[in-house]
C-alpha positions in Angstrom: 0.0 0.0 0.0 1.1 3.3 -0.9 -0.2 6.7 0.8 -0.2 10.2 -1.3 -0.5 13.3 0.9 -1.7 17.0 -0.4 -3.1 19.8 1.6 -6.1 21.4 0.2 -8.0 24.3 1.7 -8.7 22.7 5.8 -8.7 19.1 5.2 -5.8 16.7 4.2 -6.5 14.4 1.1 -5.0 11.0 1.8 -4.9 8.8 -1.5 -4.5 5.5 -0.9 -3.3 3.1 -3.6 -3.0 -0.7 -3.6 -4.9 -3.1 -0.7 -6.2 -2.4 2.4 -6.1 -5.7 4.4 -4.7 -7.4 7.4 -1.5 -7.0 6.5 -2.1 -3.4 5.5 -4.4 -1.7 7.7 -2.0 -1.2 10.5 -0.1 1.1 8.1 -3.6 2.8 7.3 -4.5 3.2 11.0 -0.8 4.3 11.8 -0.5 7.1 9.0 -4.2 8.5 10.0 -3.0 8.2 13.6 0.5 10.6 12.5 -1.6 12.7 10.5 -3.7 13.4 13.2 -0.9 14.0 15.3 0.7 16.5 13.1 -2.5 18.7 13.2 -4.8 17.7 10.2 -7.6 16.1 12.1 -10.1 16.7 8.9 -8.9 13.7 6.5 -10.5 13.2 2.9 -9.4 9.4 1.9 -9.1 9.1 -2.0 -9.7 5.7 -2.3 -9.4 5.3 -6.0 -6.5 3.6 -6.3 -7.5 1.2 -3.9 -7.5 -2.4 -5.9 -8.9 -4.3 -2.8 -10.7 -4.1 1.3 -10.9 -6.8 3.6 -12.6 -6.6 7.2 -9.1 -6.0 8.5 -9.4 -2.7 6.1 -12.9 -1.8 7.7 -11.9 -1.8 11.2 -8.7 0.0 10.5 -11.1 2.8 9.1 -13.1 2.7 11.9 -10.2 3.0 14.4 -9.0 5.8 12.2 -12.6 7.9 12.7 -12.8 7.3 16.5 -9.1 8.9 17.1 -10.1 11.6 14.1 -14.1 12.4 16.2 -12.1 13.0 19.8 -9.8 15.1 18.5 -13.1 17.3 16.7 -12.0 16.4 13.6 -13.5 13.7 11.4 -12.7 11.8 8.0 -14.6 11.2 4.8 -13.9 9.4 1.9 -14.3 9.4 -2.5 -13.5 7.5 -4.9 -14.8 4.6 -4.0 -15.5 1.8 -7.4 -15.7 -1.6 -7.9 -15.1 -4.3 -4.9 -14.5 -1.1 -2.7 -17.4 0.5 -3.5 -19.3 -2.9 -3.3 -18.1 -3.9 0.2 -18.6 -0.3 1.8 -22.2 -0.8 0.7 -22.7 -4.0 2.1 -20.7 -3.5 5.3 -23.0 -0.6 5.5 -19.8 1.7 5.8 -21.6 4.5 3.4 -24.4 5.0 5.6 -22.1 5.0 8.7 -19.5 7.3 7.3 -19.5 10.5 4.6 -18.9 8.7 1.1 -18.8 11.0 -1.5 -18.2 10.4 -5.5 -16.0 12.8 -6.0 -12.2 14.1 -4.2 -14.0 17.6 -4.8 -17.5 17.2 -3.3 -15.7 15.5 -0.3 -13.2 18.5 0.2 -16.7 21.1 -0.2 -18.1 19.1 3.2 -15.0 18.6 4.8 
């Protein structure tokens, strides 16, 4: 997994490339944790290079919003196609958290 950081306007867009599974989402949870940690607390995850997620992934995201919300910040995501798209849908992830179809409609609401 590769991560691609830019700031733009208040938020932080993360791009993530490559797969987001057990062997991979300690390195997601860890650079949401540093980004945190550096200041950006609002995080817009570009997820369309993102060829795979496992349950592994999910729960790294979800460990990543909780430390994101108590620091007032929160994170959002775009991007999202093919088996990405179709397991945040059935996980129920884009009712749970802000999916948007676009890196520019997620950085309007972030």
């Amino acid at each position: 997994m590769e991560f691609q950081k830019a700031k733009e306007g208040a938020a932080l867009v993360l791009a993530v490339t490559g797969r987001l599974d057990t062997l991979t989402a300690p390195q997601f949870e860890a650079e949401c944790a540093a980004c945190a940690d550096a200041g950006d607390t609002r995080i817009v995850v570009d997820l369309s290079g993102l060829e795979y997620i496992s349950s592994a992934g999910l729960r790294s995201i979800l460990g990543a919003a909780k430390k994101l919300k108590s620091l007032g910040g929160g994170i959002s995501f775009c991007g999202l196609s093919g088996i990405v798209a179709e397991v945040f849908t059935v996980s129920g992830f884009v009712k749970l958290l802000p999916v948007f179809p676009t890196r520019q409609e997620a950085l309007a609401k972030a």
